[in-house]
Residue frames relative to the residue before (quaternion, step in Angstrom):
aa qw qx qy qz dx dy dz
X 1.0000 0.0000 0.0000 0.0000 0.00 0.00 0.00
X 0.3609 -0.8006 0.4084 0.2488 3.50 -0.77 1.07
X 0.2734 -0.7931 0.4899 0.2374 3.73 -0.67 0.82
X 0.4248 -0.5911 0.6378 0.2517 3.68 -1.29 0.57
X 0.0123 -0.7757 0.6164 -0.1351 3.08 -0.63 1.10
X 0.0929 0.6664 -0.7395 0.0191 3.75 -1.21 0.75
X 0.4587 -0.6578 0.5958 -0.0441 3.18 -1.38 2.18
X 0.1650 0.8488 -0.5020 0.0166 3.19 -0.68 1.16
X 0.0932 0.9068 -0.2829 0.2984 3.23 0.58 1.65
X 0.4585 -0.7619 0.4492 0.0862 3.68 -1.17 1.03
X 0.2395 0.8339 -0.4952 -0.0457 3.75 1.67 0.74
X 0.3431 -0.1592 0.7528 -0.5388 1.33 -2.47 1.12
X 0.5642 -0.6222 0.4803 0.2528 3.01 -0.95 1.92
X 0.7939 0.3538 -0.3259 0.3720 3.86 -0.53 -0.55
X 0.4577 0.5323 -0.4318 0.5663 3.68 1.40 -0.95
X 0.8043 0.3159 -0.2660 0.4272 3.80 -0.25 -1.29
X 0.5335 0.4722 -0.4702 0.5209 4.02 0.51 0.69
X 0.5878 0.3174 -0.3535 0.6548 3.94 1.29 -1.36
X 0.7695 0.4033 -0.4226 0.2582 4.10 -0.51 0.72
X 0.5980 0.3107 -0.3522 0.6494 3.28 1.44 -0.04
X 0.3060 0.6584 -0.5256 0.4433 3.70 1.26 0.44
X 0.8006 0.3468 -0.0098 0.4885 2.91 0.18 -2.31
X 0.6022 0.4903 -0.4605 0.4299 3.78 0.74 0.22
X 0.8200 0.3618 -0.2452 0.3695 3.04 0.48 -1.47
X 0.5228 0.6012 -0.5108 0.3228 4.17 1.24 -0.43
X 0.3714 -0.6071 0.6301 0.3105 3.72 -1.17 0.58
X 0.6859 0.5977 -0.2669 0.3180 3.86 0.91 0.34
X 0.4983 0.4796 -0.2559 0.6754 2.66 2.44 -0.06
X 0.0559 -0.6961 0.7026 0.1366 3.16 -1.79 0.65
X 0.0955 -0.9248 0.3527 0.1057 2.94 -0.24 1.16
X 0.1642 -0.9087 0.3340 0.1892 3.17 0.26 1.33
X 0.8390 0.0297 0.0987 0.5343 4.00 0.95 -0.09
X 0.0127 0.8196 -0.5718 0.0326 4.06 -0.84 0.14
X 0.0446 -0.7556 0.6496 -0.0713 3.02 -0.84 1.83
X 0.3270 -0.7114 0.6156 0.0898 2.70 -1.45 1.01
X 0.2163 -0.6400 0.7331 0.0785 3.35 -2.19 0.72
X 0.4408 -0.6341 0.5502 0.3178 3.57 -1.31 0.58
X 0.2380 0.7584 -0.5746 0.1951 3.89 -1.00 1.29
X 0.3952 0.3507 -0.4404 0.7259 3.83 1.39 -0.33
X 0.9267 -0.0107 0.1900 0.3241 2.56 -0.71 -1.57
X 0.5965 -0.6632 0.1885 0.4109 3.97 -0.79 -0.51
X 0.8478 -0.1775 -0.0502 0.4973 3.26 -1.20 0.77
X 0.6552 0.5015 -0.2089 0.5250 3.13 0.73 -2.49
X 0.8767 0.2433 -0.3015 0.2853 3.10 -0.79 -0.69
X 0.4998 0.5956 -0.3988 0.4862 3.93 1.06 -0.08
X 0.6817 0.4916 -0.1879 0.5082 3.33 0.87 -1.01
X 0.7582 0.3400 -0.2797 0.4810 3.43 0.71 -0.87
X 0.4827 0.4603 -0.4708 0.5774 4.11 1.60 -0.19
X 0.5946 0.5823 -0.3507 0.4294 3.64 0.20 -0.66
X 0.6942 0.3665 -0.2980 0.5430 3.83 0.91 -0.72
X 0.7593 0.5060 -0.2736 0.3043 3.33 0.61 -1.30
X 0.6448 0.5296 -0.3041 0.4596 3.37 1.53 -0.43
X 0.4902 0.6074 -0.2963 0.5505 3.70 1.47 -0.22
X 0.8267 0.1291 -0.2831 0.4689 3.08 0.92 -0.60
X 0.3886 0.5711 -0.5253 0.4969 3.60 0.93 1.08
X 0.5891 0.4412 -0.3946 0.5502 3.61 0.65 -0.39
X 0.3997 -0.6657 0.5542 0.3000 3.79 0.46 -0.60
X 0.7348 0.2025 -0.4932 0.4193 3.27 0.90 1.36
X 0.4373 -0.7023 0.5560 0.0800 3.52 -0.58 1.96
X 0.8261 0.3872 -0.2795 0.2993 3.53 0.37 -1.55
X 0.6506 0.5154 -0.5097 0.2267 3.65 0.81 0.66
X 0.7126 -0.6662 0.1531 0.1578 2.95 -1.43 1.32
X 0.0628 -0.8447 0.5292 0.0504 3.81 0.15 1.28
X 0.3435 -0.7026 0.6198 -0.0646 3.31 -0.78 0.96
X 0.0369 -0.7283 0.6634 0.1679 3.97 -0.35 0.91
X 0.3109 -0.8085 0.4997 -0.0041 3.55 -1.37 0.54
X 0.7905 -0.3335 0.0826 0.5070 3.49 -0.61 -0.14
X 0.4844 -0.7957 0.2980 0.2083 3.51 -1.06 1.01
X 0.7177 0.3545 0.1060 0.5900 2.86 2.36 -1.22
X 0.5700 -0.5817 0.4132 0.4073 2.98 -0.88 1.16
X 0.5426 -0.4296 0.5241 0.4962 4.49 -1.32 -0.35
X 0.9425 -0.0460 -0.0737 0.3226 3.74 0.64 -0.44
X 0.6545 0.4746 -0.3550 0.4694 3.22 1.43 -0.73
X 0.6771 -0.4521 0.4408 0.3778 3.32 -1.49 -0.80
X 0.5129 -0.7240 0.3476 0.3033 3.84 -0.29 0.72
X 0.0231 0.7421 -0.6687 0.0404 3.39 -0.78 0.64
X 0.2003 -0.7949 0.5726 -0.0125 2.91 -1.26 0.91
X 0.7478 -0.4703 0.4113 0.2249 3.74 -1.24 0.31
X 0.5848 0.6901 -0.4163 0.0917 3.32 1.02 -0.98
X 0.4756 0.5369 -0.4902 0.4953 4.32 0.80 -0.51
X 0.6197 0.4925 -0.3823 0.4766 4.09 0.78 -0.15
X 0.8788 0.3325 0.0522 0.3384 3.17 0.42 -1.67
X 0.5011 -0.6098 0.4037 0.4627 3.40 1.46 -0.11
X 0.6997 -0.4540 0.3814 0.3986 3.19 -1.69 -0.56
X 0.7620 0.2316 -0.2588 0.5466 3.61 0.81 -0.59
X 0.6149 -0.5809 0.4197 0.3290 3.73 0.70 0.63
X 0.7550 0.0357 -0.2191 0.6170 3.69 1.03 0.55
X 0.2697 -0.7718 0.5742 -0.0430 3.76 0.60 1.69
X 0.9108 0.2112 0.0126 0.3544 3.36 -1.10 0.16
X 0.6817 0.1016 -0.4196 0.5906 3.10 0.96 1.73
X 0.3319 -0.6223 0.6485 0.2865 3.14 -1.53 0.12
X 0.2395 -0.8022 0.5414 0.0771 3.28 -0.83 1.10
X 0.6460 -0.4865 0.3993 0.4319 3.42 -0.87 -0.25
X 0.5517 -0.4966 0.6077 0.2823 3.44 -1.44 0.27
X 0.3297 -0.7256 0.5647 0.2146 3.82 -0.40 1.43
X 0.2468 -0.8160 0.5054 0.1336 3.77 -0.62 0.98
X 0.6468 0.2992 -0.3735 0.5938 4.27 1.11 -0.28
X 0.5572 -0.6079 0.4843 0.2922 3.46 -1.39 0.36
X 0.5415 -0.5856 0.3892 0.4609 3.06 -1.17 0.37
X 0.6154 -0.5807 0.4434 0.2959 3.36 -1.66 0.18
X 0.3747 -0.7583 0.3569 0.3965 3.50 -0.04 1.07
X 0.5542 0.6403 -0.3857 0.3663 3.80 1.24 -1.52
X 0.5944 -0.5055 0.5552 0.2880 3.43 -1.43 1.57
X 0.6531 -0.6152 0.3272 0.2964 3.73 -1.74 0.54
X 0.4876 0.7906 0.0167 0.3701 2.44 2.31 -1.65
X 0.7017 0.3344 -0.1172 0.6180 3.15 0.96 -1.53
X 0.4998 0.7008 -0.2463 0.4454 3.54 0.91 -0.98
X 0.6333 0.3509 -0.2445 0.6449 4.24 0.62 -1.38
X 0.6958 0.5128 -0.2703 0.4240 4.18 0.27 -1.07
X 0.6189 0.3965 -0.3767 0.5638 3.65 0.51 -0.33
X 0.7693 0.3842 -0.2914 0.4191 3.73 0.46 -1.68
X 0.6825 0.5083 -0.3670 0.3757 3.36 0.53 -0.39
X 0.5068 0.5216 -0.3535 0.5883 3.77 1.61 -1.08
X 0.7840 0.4585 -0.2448 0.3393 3.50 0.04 -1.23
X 0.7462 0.4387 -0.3029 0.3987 3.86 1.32 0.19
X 0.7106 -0.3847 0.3455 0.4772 3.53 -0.79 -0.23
X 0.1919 -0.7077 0.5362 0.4181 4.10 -0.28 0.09
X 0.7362 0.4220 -0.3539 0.3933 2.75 -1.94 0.47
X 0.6654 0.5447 -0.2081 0.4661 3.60 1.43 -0.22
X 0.7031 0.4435 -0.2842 0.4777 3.61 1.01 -0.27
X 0.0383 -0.7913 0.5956 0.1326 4.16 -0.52 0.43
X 0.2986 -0.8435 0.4436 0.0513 3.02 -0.86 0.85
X 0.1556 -0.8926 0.4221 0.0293 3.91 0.18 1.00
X 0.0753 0.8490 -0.5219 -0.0343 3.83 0.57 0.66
X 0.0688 -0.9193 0.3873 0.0126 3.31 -0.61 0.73
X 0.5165 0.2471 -0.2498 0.7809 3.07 2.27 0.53
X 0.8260 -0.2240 0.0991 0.5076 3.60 -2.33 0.02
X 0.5633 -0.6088 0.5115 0.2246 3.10 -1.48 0.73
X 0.4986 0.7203 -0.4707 0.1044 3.69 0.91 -0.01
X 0.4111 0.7020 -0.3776 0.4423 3.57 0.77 -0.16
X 0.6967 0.5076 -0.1940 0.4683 3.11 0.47 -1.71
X 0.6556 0.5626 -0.2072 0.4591 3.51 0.42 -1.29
X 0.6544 0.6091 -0.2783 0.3510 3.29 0.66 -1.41
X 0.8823 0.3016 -0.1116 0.3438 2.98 0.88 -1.72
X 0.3039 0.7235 -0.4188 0.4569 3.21 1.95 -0.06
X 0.5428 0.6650 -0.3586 0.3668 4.10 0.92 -1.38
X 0.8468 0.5206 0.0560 0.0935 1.91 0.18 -2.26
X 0.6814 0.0000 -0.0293 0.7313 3.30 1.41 -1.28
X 0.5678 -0.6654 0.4421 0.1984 3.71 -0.23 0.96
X 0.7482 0.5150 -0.0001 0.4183 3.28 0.57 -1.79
X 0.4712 0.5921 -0.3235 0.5681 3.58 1.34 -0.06
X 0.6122 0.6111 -0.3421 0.3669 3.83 0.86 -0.74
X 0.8098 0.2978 -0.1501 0.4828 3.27 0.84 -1.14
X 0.4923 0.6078 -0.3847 0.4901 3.67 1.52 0.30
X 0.6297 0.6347 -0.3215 0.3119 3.50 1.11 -0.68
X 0.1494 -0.8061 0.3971 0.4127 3.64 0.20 0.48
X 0.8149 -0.0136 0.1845 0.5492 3.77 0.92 -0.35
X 0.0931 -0.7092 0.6934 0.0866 4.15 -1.14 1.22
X 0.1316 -0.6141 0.7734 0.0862 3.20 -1.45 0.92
X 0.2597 0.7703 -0.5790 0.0628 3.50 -0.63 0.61
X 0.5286 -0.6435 0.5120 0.2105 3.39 -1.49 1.06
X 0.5537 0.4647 -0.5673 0.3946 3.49 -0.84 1.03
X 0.8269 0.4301 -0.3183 0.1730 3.01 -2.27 0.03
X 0.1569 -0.8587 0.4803 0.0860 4.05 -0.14 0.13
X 0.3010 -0.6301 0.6585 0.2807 4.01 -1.04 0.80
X 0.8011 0.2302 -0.1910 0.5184 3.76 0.86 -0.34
X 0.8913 -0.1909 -0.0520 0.4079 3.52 -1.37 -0.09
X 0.1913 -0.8249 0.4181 0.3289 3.55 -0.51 0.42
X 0.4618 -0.7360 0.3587 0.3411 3.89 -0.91 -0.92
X 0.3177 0.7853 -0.2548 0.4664 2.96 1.60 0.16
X 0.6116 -0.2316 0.3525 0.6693 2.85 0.50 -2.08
X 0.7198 -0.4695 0.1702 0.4822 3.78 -0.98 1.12
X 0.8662 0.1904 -0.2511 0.3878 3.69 1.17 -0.39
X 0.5911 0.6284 -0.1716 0.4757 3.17 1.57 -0.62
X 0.1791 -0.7270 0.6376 0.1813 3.96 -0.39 1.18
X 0.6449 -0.7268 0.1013 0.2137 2.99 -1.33 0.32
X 0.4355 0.5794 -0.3653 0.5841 3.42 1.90 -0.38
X 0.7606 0.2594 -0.3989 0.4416 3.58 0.03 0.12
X 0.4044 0.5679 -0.5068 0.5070 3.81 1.21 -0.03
X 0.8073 0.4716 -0.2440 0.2574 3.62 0.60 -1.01
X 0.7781 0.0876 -0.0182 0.6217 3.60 1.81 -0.17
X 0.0591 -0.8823 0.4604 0.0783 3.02 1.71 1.21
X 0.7360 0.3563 -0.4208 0.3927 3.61 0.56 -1.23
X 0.6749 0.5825 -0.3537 0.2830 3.81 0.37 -0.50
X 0.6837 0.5119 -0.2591 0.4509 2.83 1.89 0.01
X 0.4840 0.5617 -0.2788 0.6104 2.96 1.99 0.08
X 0.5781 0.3204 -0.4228 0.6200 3.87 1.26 0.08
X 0.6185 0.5353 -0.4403 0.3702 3.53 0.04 -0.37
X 0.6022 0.4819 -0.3357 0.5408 4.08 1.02 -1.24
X 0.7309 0.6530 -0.1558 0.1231 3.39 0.51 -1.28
X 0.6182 0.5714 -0.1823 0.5081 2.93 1.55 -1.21
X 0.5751 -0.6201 0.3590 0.3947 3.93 -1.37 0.22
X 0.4905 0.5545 -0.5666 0.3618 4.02 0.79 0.10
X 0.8396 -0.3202 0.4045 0.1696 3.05 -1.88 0.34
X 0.0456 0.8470 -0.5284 0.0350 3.87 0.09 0.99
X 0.1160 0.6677 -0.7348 -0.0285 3.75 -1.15 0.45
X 0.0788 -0.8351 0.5365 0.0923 2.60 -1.47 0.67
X 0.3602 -0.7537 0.5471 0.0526 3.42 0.11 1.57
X 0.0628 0.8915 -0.4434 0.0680 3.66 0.83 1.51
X 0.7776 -0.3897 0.1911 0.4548 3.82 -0.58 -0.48
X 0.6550 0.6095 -0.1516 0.4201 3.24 1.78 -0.79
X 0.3751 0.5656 -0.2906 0.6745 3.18 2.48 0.26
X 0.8301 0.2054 -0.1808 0.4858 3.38 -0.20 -1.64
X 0.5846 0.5250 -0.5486 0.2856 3.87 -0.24 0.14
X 0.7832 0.2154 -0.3881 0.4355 3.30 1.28 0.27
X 0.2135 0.6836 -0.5298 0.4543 3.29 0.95 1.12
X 0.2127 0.7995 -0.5409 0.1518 3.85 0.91 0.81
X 0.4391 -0.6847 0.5678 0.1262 3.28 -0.98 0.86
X 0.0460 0.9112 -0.4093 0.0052 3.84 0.11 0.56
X 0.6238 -0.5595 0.2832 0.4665 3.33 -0.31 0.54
X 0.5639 0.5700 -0.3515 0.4833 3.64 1.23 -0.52
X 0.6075 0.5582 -0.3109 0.4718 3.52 0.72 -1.65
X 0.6163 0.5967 -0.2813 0.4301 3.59 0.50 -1.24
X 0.7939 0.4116 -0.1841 0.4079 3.28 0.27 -1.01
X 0.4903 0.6629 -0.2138 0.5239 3.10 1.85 -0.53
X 0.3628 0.8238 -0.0479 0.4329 3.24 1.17 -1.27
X 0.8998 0.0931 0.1236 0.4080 2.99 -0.74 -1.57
X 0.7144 0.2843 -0.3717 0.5202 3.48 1.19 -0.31
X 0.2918 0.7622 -0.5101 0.2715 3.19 0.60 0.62
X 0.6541 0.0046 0.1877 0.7328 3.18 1.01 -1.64
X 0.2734 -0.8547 0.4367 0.0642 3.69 -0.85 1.24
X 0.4090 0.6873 -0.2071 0.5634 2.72 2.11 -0.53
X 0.6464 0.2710 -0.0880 0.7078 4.28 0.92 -0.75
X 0.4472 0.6642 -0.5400 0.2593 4.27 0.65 -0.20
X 0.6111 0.6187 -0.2637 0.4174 3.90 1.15 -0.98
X 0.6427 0.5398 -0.2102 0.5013 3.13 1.12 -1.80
X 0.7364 0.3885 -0.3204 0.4518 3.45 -0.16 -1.89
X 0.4690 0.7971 -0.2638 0.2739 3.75 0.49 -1.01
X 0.8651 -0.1431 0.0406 0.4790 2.87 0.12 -1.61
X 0.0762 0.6872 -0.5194 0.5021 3.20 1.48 1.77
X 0.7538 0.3394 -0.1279 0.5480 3.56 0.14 -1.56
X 0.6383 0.4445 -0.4676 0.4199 3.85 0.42 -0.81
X 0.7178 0.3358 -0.3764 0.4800 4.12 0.44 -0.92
X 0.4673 0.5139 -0.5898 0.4118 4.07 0.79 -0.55
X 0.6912 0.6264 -0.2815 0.2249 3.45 0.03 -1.50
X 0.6040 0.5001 -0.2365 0.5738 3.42 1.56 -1.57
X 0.8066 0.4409 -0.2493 0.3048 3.53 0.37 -0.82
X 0.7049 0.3346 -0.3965 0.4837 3.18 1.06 -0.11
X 0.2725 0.7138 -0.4441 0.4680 3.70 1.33 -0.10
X 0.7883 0.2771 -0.2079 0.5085 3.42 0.25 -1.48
X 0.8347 0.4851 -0.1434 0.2176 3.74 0.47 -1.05
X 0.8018 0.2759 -0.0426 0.5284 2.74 2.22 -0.82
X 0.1836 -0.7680 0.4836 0.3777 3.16 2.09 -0.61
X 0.4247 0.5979 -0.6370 0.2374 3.57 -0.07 1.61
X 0.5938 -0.5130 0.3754 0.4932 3.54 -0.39 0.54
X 0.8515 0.1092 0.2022 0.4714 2.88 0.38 -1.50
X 0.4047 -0.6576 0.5471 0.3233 4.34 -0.72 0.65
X 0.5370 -0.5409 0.6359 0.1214 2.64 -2.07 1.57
X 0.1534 -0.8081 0.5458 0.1598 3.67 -0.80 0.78
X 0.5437 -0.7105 0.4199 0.1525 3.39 0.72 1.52
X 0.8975 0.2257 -0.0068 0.3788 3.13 -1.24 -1.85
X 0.7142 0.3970 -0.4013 0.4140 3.77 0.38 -0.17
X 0.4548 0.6265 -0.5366 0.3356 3.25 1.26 0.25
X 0.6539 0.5768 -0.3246 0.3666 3.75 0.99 -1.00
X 0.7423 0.3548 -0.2439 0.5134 3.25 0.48 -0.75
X 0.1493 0.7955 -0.3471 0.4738 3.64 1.26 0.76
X 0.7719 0.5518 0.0270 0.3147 2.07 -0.07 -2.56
X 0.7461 0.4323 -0.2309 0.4507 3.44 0.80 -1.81
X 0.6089 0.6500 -0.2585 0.3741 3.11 0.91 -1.61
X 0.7680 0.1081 0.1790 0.6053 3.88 0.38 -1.22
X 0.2100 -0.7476 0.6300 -0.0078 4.09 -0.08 0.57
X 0.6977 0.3571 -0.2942 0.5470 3.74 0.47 -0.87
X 0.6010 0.5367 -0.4950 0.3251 3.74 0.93 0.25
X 0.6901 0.2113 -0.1636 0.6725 3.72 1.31 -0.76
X 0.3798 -0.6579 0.6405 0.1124 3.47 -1.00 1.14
X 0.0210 -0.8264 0.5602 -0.0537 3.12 -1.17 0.74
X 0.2124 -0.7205 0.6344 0.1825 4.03 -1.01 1.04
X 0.5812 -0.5787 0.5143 0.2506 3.67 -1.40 0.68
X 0.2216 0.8022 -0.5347 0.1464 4.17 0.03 0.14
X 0.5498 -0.6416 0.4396 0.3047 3.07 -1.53 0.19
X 0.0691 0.8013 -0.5563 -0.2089 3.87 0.18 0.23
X 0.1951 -0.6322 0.7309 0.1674 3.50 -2.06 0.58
X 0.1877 -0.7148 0.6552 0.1565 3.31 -1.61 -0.21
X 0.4244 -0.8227 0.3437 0.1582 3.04 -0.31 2.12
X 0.2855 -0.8157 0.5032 0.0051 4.30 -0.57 0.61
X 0.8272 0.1708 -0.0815 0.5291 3.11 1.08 -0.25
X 0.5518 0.4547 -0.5082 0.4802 4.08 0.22 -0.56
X 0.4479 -0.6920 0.5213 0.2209 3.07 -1.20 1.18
X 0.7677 0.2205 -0.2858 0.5294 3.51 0.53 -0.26
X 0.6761 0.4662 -0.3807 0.4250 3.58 0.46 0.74
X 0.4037 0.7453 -0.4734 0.2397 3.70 1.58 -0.32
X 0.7307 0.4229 -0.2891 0.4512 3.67 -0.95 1.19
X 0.5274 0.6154 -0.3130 0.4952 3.78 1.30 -0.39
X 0.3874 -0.5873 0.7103 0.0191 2.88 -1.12 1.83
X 0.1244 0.7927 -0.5962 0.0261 3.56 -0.90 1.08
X 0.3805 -0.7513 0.5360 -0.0591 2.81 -0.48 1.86
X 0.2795 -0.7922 0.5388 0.0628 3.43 -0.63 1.08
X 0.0854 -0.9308 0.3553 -0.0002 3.62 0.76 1.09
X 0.3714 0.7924 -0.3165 0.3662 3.10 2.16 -0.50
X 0.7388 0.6060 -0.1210 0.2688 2.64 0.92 -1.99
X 0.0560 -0.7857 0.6052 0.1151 3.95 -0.31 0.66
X 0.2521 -0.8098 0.5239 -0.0790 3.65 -0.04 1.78
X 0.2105 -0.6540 0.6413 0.3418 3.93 -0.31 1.30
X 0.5619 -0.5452 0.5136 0.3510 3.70 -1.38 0.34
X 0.6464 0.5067 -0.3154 0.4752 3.65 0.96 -0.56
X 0.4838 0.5080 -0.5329 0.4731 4.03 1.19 -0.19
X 0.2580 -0.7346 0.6235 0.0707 3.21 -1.44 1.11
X 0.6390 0.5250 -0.4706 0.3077 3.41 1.12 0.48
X 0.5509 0.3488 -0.4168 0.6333 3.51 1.62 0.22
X 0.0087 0.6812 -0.7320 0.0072 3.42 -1.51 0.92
X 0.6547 0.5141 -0.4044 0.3787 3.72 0.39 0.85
X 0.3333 -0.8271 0.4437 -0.0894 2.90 -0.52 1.22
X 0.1867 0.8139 -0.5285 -0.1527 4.01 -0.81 0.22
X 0.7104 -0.4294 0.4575 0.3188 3.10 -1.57 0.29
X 0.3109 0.7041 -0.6305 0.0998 4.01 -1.23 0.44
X 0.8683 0.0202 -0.3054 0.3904 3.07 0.26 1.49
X 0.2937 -0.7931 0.5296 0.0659 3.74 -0.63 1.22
X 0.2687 -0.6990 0.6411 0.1676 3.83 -0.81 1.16
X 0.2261 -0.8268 0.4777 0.1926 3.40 -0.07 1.12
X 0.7362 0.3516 -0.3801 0.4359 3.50 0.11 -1.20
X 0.6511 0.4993 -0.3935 0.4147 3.59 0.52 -0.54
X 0.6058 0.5154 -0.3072 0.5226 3.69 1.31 -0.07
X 0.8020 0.2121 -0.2912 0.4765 3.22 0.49 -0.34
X 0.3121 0.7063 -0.4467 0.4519 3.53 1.24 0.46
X 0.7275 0.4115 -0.1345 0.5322 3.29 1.06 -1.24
X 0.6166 0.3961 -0.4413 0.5178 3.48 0.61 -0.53
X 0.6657 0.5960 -0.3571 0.2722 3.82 0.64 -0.59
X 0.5144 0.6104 -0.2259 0.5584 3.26 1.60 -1.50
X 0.6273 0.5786 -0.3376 0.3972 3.68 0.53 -0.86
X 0.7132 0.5072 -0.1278 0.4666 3.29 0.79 -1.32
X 0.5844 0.5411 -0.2946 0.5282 3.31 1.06 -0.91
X 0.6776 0.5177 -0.3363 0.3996 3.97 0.89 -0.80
X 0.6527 0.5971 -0.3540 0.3035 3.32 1.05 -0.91
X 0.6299 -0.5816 0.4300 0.2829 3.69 0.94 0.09
């Protein structure tokens, strides 16, 4: 069954893997992708976010730029990861449809008012401000949503800061509206995507999939790979964001345990921590926990899928 899906992401090397994900799966409908500034800023997210739509060979879906600023802190951004334009280490194409003028914000509220409930999934894959925004903003949008899968946050070590991944480091409090509210939450946290390793094999996998995207995907993963080498000492780069849309795409690929999650606001050395209440043994059928996390990633069968994808785009 195909899933309506609106991508709300900050690309960035992993964002631009969760879009030719979510382009190329005959299980996605993608119906639109707003963007928030969190690699990198607005402009340039927004404008990687086009240019990679139109590398896949579809331009005419709708991208929406969104909120520039975090609700309170000061912005930070990704960029010792991501390079200077937030997708180092390719030349992309020249986006060919303009951008949509309609805010992202106002943009998720209309589509979401303007569909069936229960009919729209939502896949965030950077800061959560958008989300938050429109939760405020139009109330009534909460209980229409059938379900967010979104990449961010950790029950264990984070990367940010020893506890705090980074898309929630970046709008801690919007990520505390986003957990809070009564829709459906997963969270496709670090303890999923850190084994989502891109290897020199996987890579190669990759690229012959679809020769036509072999340059692009290529030398995406080849600068991810350099940067986190240098920045993180991983052999090899976690591909984050394509875990979520995984998730939607196949469910039996990321297990998942039902828990309460919080987002910590105050401890000075803890501000940004997704705390996941693991204690907690949640019947799935209790409707007063709706949040959910990720603990455990079927790689090969994941990147099988991310490959097949690629292979559709043509």
């Amino acid at each position: 069954m195909t899933t309506t899906m609106i991508l709300d992401c900050d690309p960035g090397h992993d964002d631009a893997i969760a879009i030719l994900l979510a382009l190329g799966s005959p299980d996605v409908d993608l119906i639109g992708i707003t963007t928030i500034g969190g690699n990198h800023s607005l402009d340039k997210v927004t404008y990687n976010a086009r240019a990679v739509c139109e590398l896949a060979g579809r331009p005419e879906v709708p991208i929406h730029a969104g909120c520039r600023r975090p609700l309170i802190r000061q912005p930070i951004d990704a960029a010792y990861i991501h390079g200077e334009t937030g997708l180092d280490g390719v030349d992309l194409p020249e986006p060919s449809r303009p951008l949509a003028a309609q805010h992202a914000v106002d943009w998720l509220i209309e589509t979401i008012m303007g569909r069936e409930p229960g009919t729209i999934t939502i896949v965030p894959t950077g800061p959560l401000t958008n989300i938050a925004m429109a939760a405020r903003l139009e109330p009534r949008i909460v209980a229409r949503v059938k379900e967010i899968v979104l990449m961010g946050g950790a029950y264990g070590v984070g990367n940010a800061t020893p506890v705090a991944e980074f898309n929630i480091l970046c709008d801690p409090e919007a990520a505390q509206i986003v957990f809070s509210e009564s829709w459906p939450v997963t969270m496709i946290g670090l303890d999923v995507t850190h084994r989502a390793l891109c290897t020199p094999e996987v890579q190669a996998a990759l690229c012959g999939a679809n020769p036509r995207l072999a340059d692009a995907v290529g030398g995406l993963m080849d600068f991810f790979r350099s940067t986190y080498r240098d920045q993180e000492a991983f052999p090899d780069p976690p591909t984050h964001d394509p875990c979520a849309v995984a998730r939607v795409i196949d469910p039996s690929l990321v297990p998942t345990r039902r828990c309460p999650i919080d987002v910590e606001l105050r401890g000075a050395l803890t501000y940004g921590m997704t705390v996941a209440d693991m204690r907690a043994l949640v019947d799935d059928s209790d409707p007063a926990c709706t949040t959910q996390v990720g603990i455990g990633l079927d790689t090969e069968r994941f990147w099988a899928l991310v490959a097949d994808a690629l292979a559709r785009l043509g």
